[in-house]
C-alpha positions in Angstrom: 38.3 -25.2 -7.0 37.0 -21.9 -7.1 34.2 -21.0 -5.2 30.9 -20.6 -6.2 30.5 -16.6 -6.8 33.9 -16.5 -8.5 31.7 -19.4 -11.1 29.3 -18.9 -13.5 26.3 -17.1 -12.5 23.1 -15.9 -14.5 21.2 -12.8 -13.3 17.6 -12.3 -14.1 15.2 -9.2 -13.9 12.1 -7.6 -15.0 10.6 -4.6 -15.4 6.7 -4.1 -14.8 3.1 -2.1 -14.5 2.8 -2.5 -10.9 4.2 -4.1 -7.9 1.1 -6.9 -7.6 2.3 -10.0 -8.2 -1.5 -11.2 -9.4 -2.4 -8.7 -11.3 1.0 -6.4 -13.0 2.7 -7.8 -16.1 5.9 -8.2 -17.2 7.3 -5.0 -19.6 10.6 -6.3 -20.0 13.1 -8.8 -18.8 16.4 -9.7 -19.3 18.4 -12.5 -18.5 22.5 -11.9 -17.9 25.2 -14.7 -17.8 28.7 -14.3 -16.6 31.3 -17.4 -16.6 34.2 -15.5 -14.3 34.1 -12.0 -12.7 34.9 -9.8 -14.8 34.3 -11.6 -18.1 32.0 -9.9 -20.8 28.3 -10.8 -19.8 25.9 -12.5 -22.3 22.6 -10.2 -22.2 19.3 -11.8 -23.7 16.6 -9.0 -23.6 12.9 -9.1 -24.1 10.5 -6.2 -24.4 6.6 -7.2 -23.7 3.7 -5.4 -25.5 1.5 -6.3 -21.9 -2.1 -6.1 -24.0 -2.9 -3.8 -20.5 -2.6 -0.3 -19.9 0.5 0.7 -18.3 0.4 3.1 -15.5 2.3 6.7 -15.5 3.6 5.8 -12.2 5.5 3.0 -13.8 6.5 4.5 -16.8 8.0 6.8 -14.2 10.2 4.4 -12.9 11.4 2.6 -16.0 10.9 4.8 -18.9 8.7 2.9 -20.9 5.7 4.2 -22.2 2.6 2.5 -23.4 2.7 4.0 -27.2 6.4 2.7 -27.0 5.4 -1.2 -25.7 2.9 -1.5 -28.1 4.7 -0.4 -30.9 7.5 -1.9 -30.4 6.7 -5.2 -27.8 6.2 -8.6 -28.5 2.8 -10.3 -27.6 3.4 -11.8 -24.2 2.6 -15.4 -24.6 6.0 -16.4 -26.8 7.9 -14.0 -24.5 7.2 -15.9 -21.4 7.7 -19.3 -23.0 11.3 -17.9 -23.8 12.0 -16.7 -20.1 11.1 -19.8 -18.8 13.3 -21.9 -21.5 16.0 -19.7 -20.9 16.1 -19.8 -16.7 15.5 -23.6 -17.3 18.8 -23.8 -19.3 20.7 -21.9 -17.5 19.8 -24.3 -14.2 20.4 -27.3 -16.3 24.0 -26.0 -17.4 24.2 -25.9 -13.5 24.9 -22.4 -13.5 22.7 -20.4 -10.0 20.6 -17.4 -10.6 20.8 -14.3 -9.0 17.3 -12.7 -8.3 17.1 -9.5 -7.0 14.0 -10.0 -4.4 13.2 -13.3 -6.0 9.5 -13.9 -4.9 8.7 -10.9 -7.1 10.0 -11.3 -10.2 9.7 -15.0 -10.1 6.4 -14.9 -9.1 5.4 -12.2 -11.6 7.1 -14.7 -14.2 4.9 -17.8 -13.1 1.2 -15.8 -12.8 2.8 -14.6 -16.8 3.1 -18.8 -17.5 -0.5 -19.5 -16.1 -1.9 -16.5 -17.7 -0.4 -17.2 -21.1 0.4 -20.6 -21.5 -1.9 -22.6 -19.2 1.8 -23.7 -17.5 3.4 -22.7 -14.2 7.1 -21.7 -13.7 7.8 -25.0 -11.8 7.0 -27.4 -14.5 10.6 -25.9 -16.4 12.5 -27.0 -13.8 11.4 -30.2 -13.1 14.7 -31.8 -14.6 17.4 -29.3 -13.2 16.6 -27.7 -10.3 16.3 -23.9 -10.1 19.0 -22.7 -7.7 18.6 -19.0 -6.9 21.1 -16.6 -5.3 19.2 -13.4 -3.9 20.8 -10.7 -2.5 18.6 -9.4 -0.9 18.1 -12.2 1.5 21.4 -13.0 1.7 22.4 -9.3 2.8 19.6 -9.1 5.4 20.8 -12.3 7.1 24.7 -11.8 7.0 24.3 -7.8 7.6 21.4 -8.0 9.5 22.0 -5.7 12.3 22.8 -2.8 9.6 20.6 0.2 9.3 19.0 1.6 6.3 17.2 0.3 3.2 18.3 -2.6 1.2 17.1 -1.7 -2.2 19.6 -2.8 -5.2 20.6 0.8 -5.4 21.7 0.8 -1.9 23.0 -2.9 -1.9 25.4 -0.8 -4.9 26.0 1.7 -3.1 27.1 -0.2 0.2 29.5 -3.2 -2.1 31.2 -1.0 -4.4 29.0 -1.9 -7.0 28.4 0.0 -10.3 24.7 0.7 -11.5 24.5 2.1 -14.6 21.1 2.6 -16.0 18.8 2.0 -12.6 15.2 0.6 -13.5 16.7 -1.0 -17.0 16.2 -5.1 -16.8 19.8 -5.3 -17.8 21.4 -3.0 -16.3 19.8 -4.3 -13.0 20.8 -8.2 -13.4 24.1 -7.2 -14.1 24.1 -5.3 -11.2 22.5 -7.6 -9.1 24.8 -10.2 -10.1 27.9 -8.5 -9.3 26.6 -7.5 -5.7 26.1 -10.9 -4.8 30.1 -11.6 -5.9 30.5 -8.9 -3.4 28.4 -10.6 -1.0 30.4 -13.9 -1.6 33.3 -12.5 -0.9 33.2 -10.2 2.1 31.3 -13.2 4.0 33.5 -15.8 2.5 33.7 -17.7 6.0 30.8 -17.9 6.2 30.1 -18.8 2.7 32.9 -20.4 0.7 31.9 -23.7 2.1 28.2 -23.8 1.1 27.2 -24.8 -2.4 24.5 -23.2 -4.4 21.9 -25.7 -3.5 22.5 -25.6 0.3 22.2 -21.5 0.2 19.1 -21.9 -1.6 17.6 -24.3 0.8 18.9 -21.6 3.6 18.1 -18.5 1.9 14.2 -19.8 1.7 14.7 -20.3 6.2 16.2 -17.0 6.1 13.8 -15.7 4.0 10.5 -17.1 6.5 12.5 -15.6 9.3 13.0 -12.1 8.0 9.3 -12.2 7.0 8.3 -12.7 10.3 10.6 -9.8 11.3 8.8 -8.0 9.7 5.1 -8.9 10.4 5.9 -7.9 13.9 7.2 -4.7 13.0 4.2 -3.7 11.2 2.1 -5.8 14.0 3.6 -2.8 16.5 3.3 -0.2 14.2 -0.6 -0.6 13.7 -0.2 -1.8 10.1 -2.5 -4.3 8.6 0.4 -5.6 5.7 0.8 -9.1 5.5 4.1 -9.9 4.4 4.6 -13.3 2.5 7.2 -15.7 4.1 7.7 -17.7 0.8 10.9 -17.8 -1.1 11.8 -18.2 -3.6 8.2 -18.1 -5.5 5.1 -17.7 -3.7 2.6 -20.1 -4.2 -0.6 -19.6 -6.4 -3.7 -17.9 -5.6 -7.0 -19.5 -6.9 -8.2 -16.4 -7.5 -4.8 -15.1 -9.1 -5.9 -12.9 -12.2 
């Protein structure tokens, strides 16, 4: 039987206004499935008209413009209901997802739900749990004494990976996706013989542990940053926006 990231995997990703959890929205998204490496992905795209204004700095990094969103986006409240039907089907085909730096975009997703549909992003996957893969973590604790940053661009960079199209939802699942195949296989020892659900369970220690880390780090530097230990969605805010 083949192991797990030689299966099916789904990929999800968005792009944003901001880097706040709470307070950014969601741009555009895009969910990628693959049933075998190298097998022609399945891309389902959404583009979000955010009913806020959209920073330059953002537009910046992912190319789209306010003018464009609102001419051309949906009104947020159906999109979200279609993320969230579309993650949940993907975990009840049994299929894990790959999240590049999960608590974000997961998190983003959920405030989206509360904001828009009076729902929350655990309530779809009450039936099939949500299984995620995130590279991210995963690198940090198999590679962990490596130096440098771990953005997706240099996760590509450092397995072979292709990225074609940096900062576009799609291009960026798939890419994720296909490190974490990499990931799979260069620490297949130590991996092979771990389902989906126990690496999630793991990833979230992992994740806790790395967060601490880095608390200390900026503890010695001076810095006042907190840094959230919760994986693989961060839990809600009362006074979330």
């Amino acid at each position: 039987m083949a192991c797990w990231y030689e299966g099916p995997l789904a990929a999800f990703d968005t792009e944003t206004t901001g880097v706040d959890v709470e307070t950014d929205r969601i741009v555009s998204a895009a969910v990628v499935v693959q049933d075998a490496p190298g097998t022609r992905p399945r891309v389902t795209r959404w583009l979000v008209n955010p009913g806020v204004p959209v920073p330059e700095a953002a537009t910046a990094v992912h190319g789209l413009t306010e003018d464009h969103l609102q001419r051309n986006g949906r009104w947020p409240a159906p999109v979200m209901q279609e993320m969230a039907e579309e993650l949940s089907g993907q975990a009840a085909a049994g299929r894990p997802i790959v999240v590049m730096n999960a608590p974000f975009d997961l998190t983003l997703l959920d405030r989206e739900l509360r904001r828009h549909r009076a729902s929350s992003l655990d309530h779809w996957f009450e039936r099939a749990p949500l299984l995620v893969l995130d590279p991210r973590v995963l690198d940090k604790h198999l590679d962990r004494y490596r130096k440098g940053r771990r953005t997706l661009t240099d996760l590509c960079a450092h397995y072979g990976v292709t990225l074609d199209g940096a900062h576009d939802a799609a291009a960026d699942a798939l890419a994720s996706l296909e490190v974490v195949r990499a990931v799979g296989r260069r620490f297949a020892a130590r991996l092979e013989r771990l389902s989906p659900a126990e690496l999630h369970t793991l990833q979230a220690v992992w994740h806790a542990a790395q967060a601490r880390g880095l608390q200390a780090w900026f503890a010695r530097s001076g810095s006042e940053e907190a840094v959230d230990p919760a994986w693989p969605l961060r839990p809600d805010l009362p006074a979330a926006a």
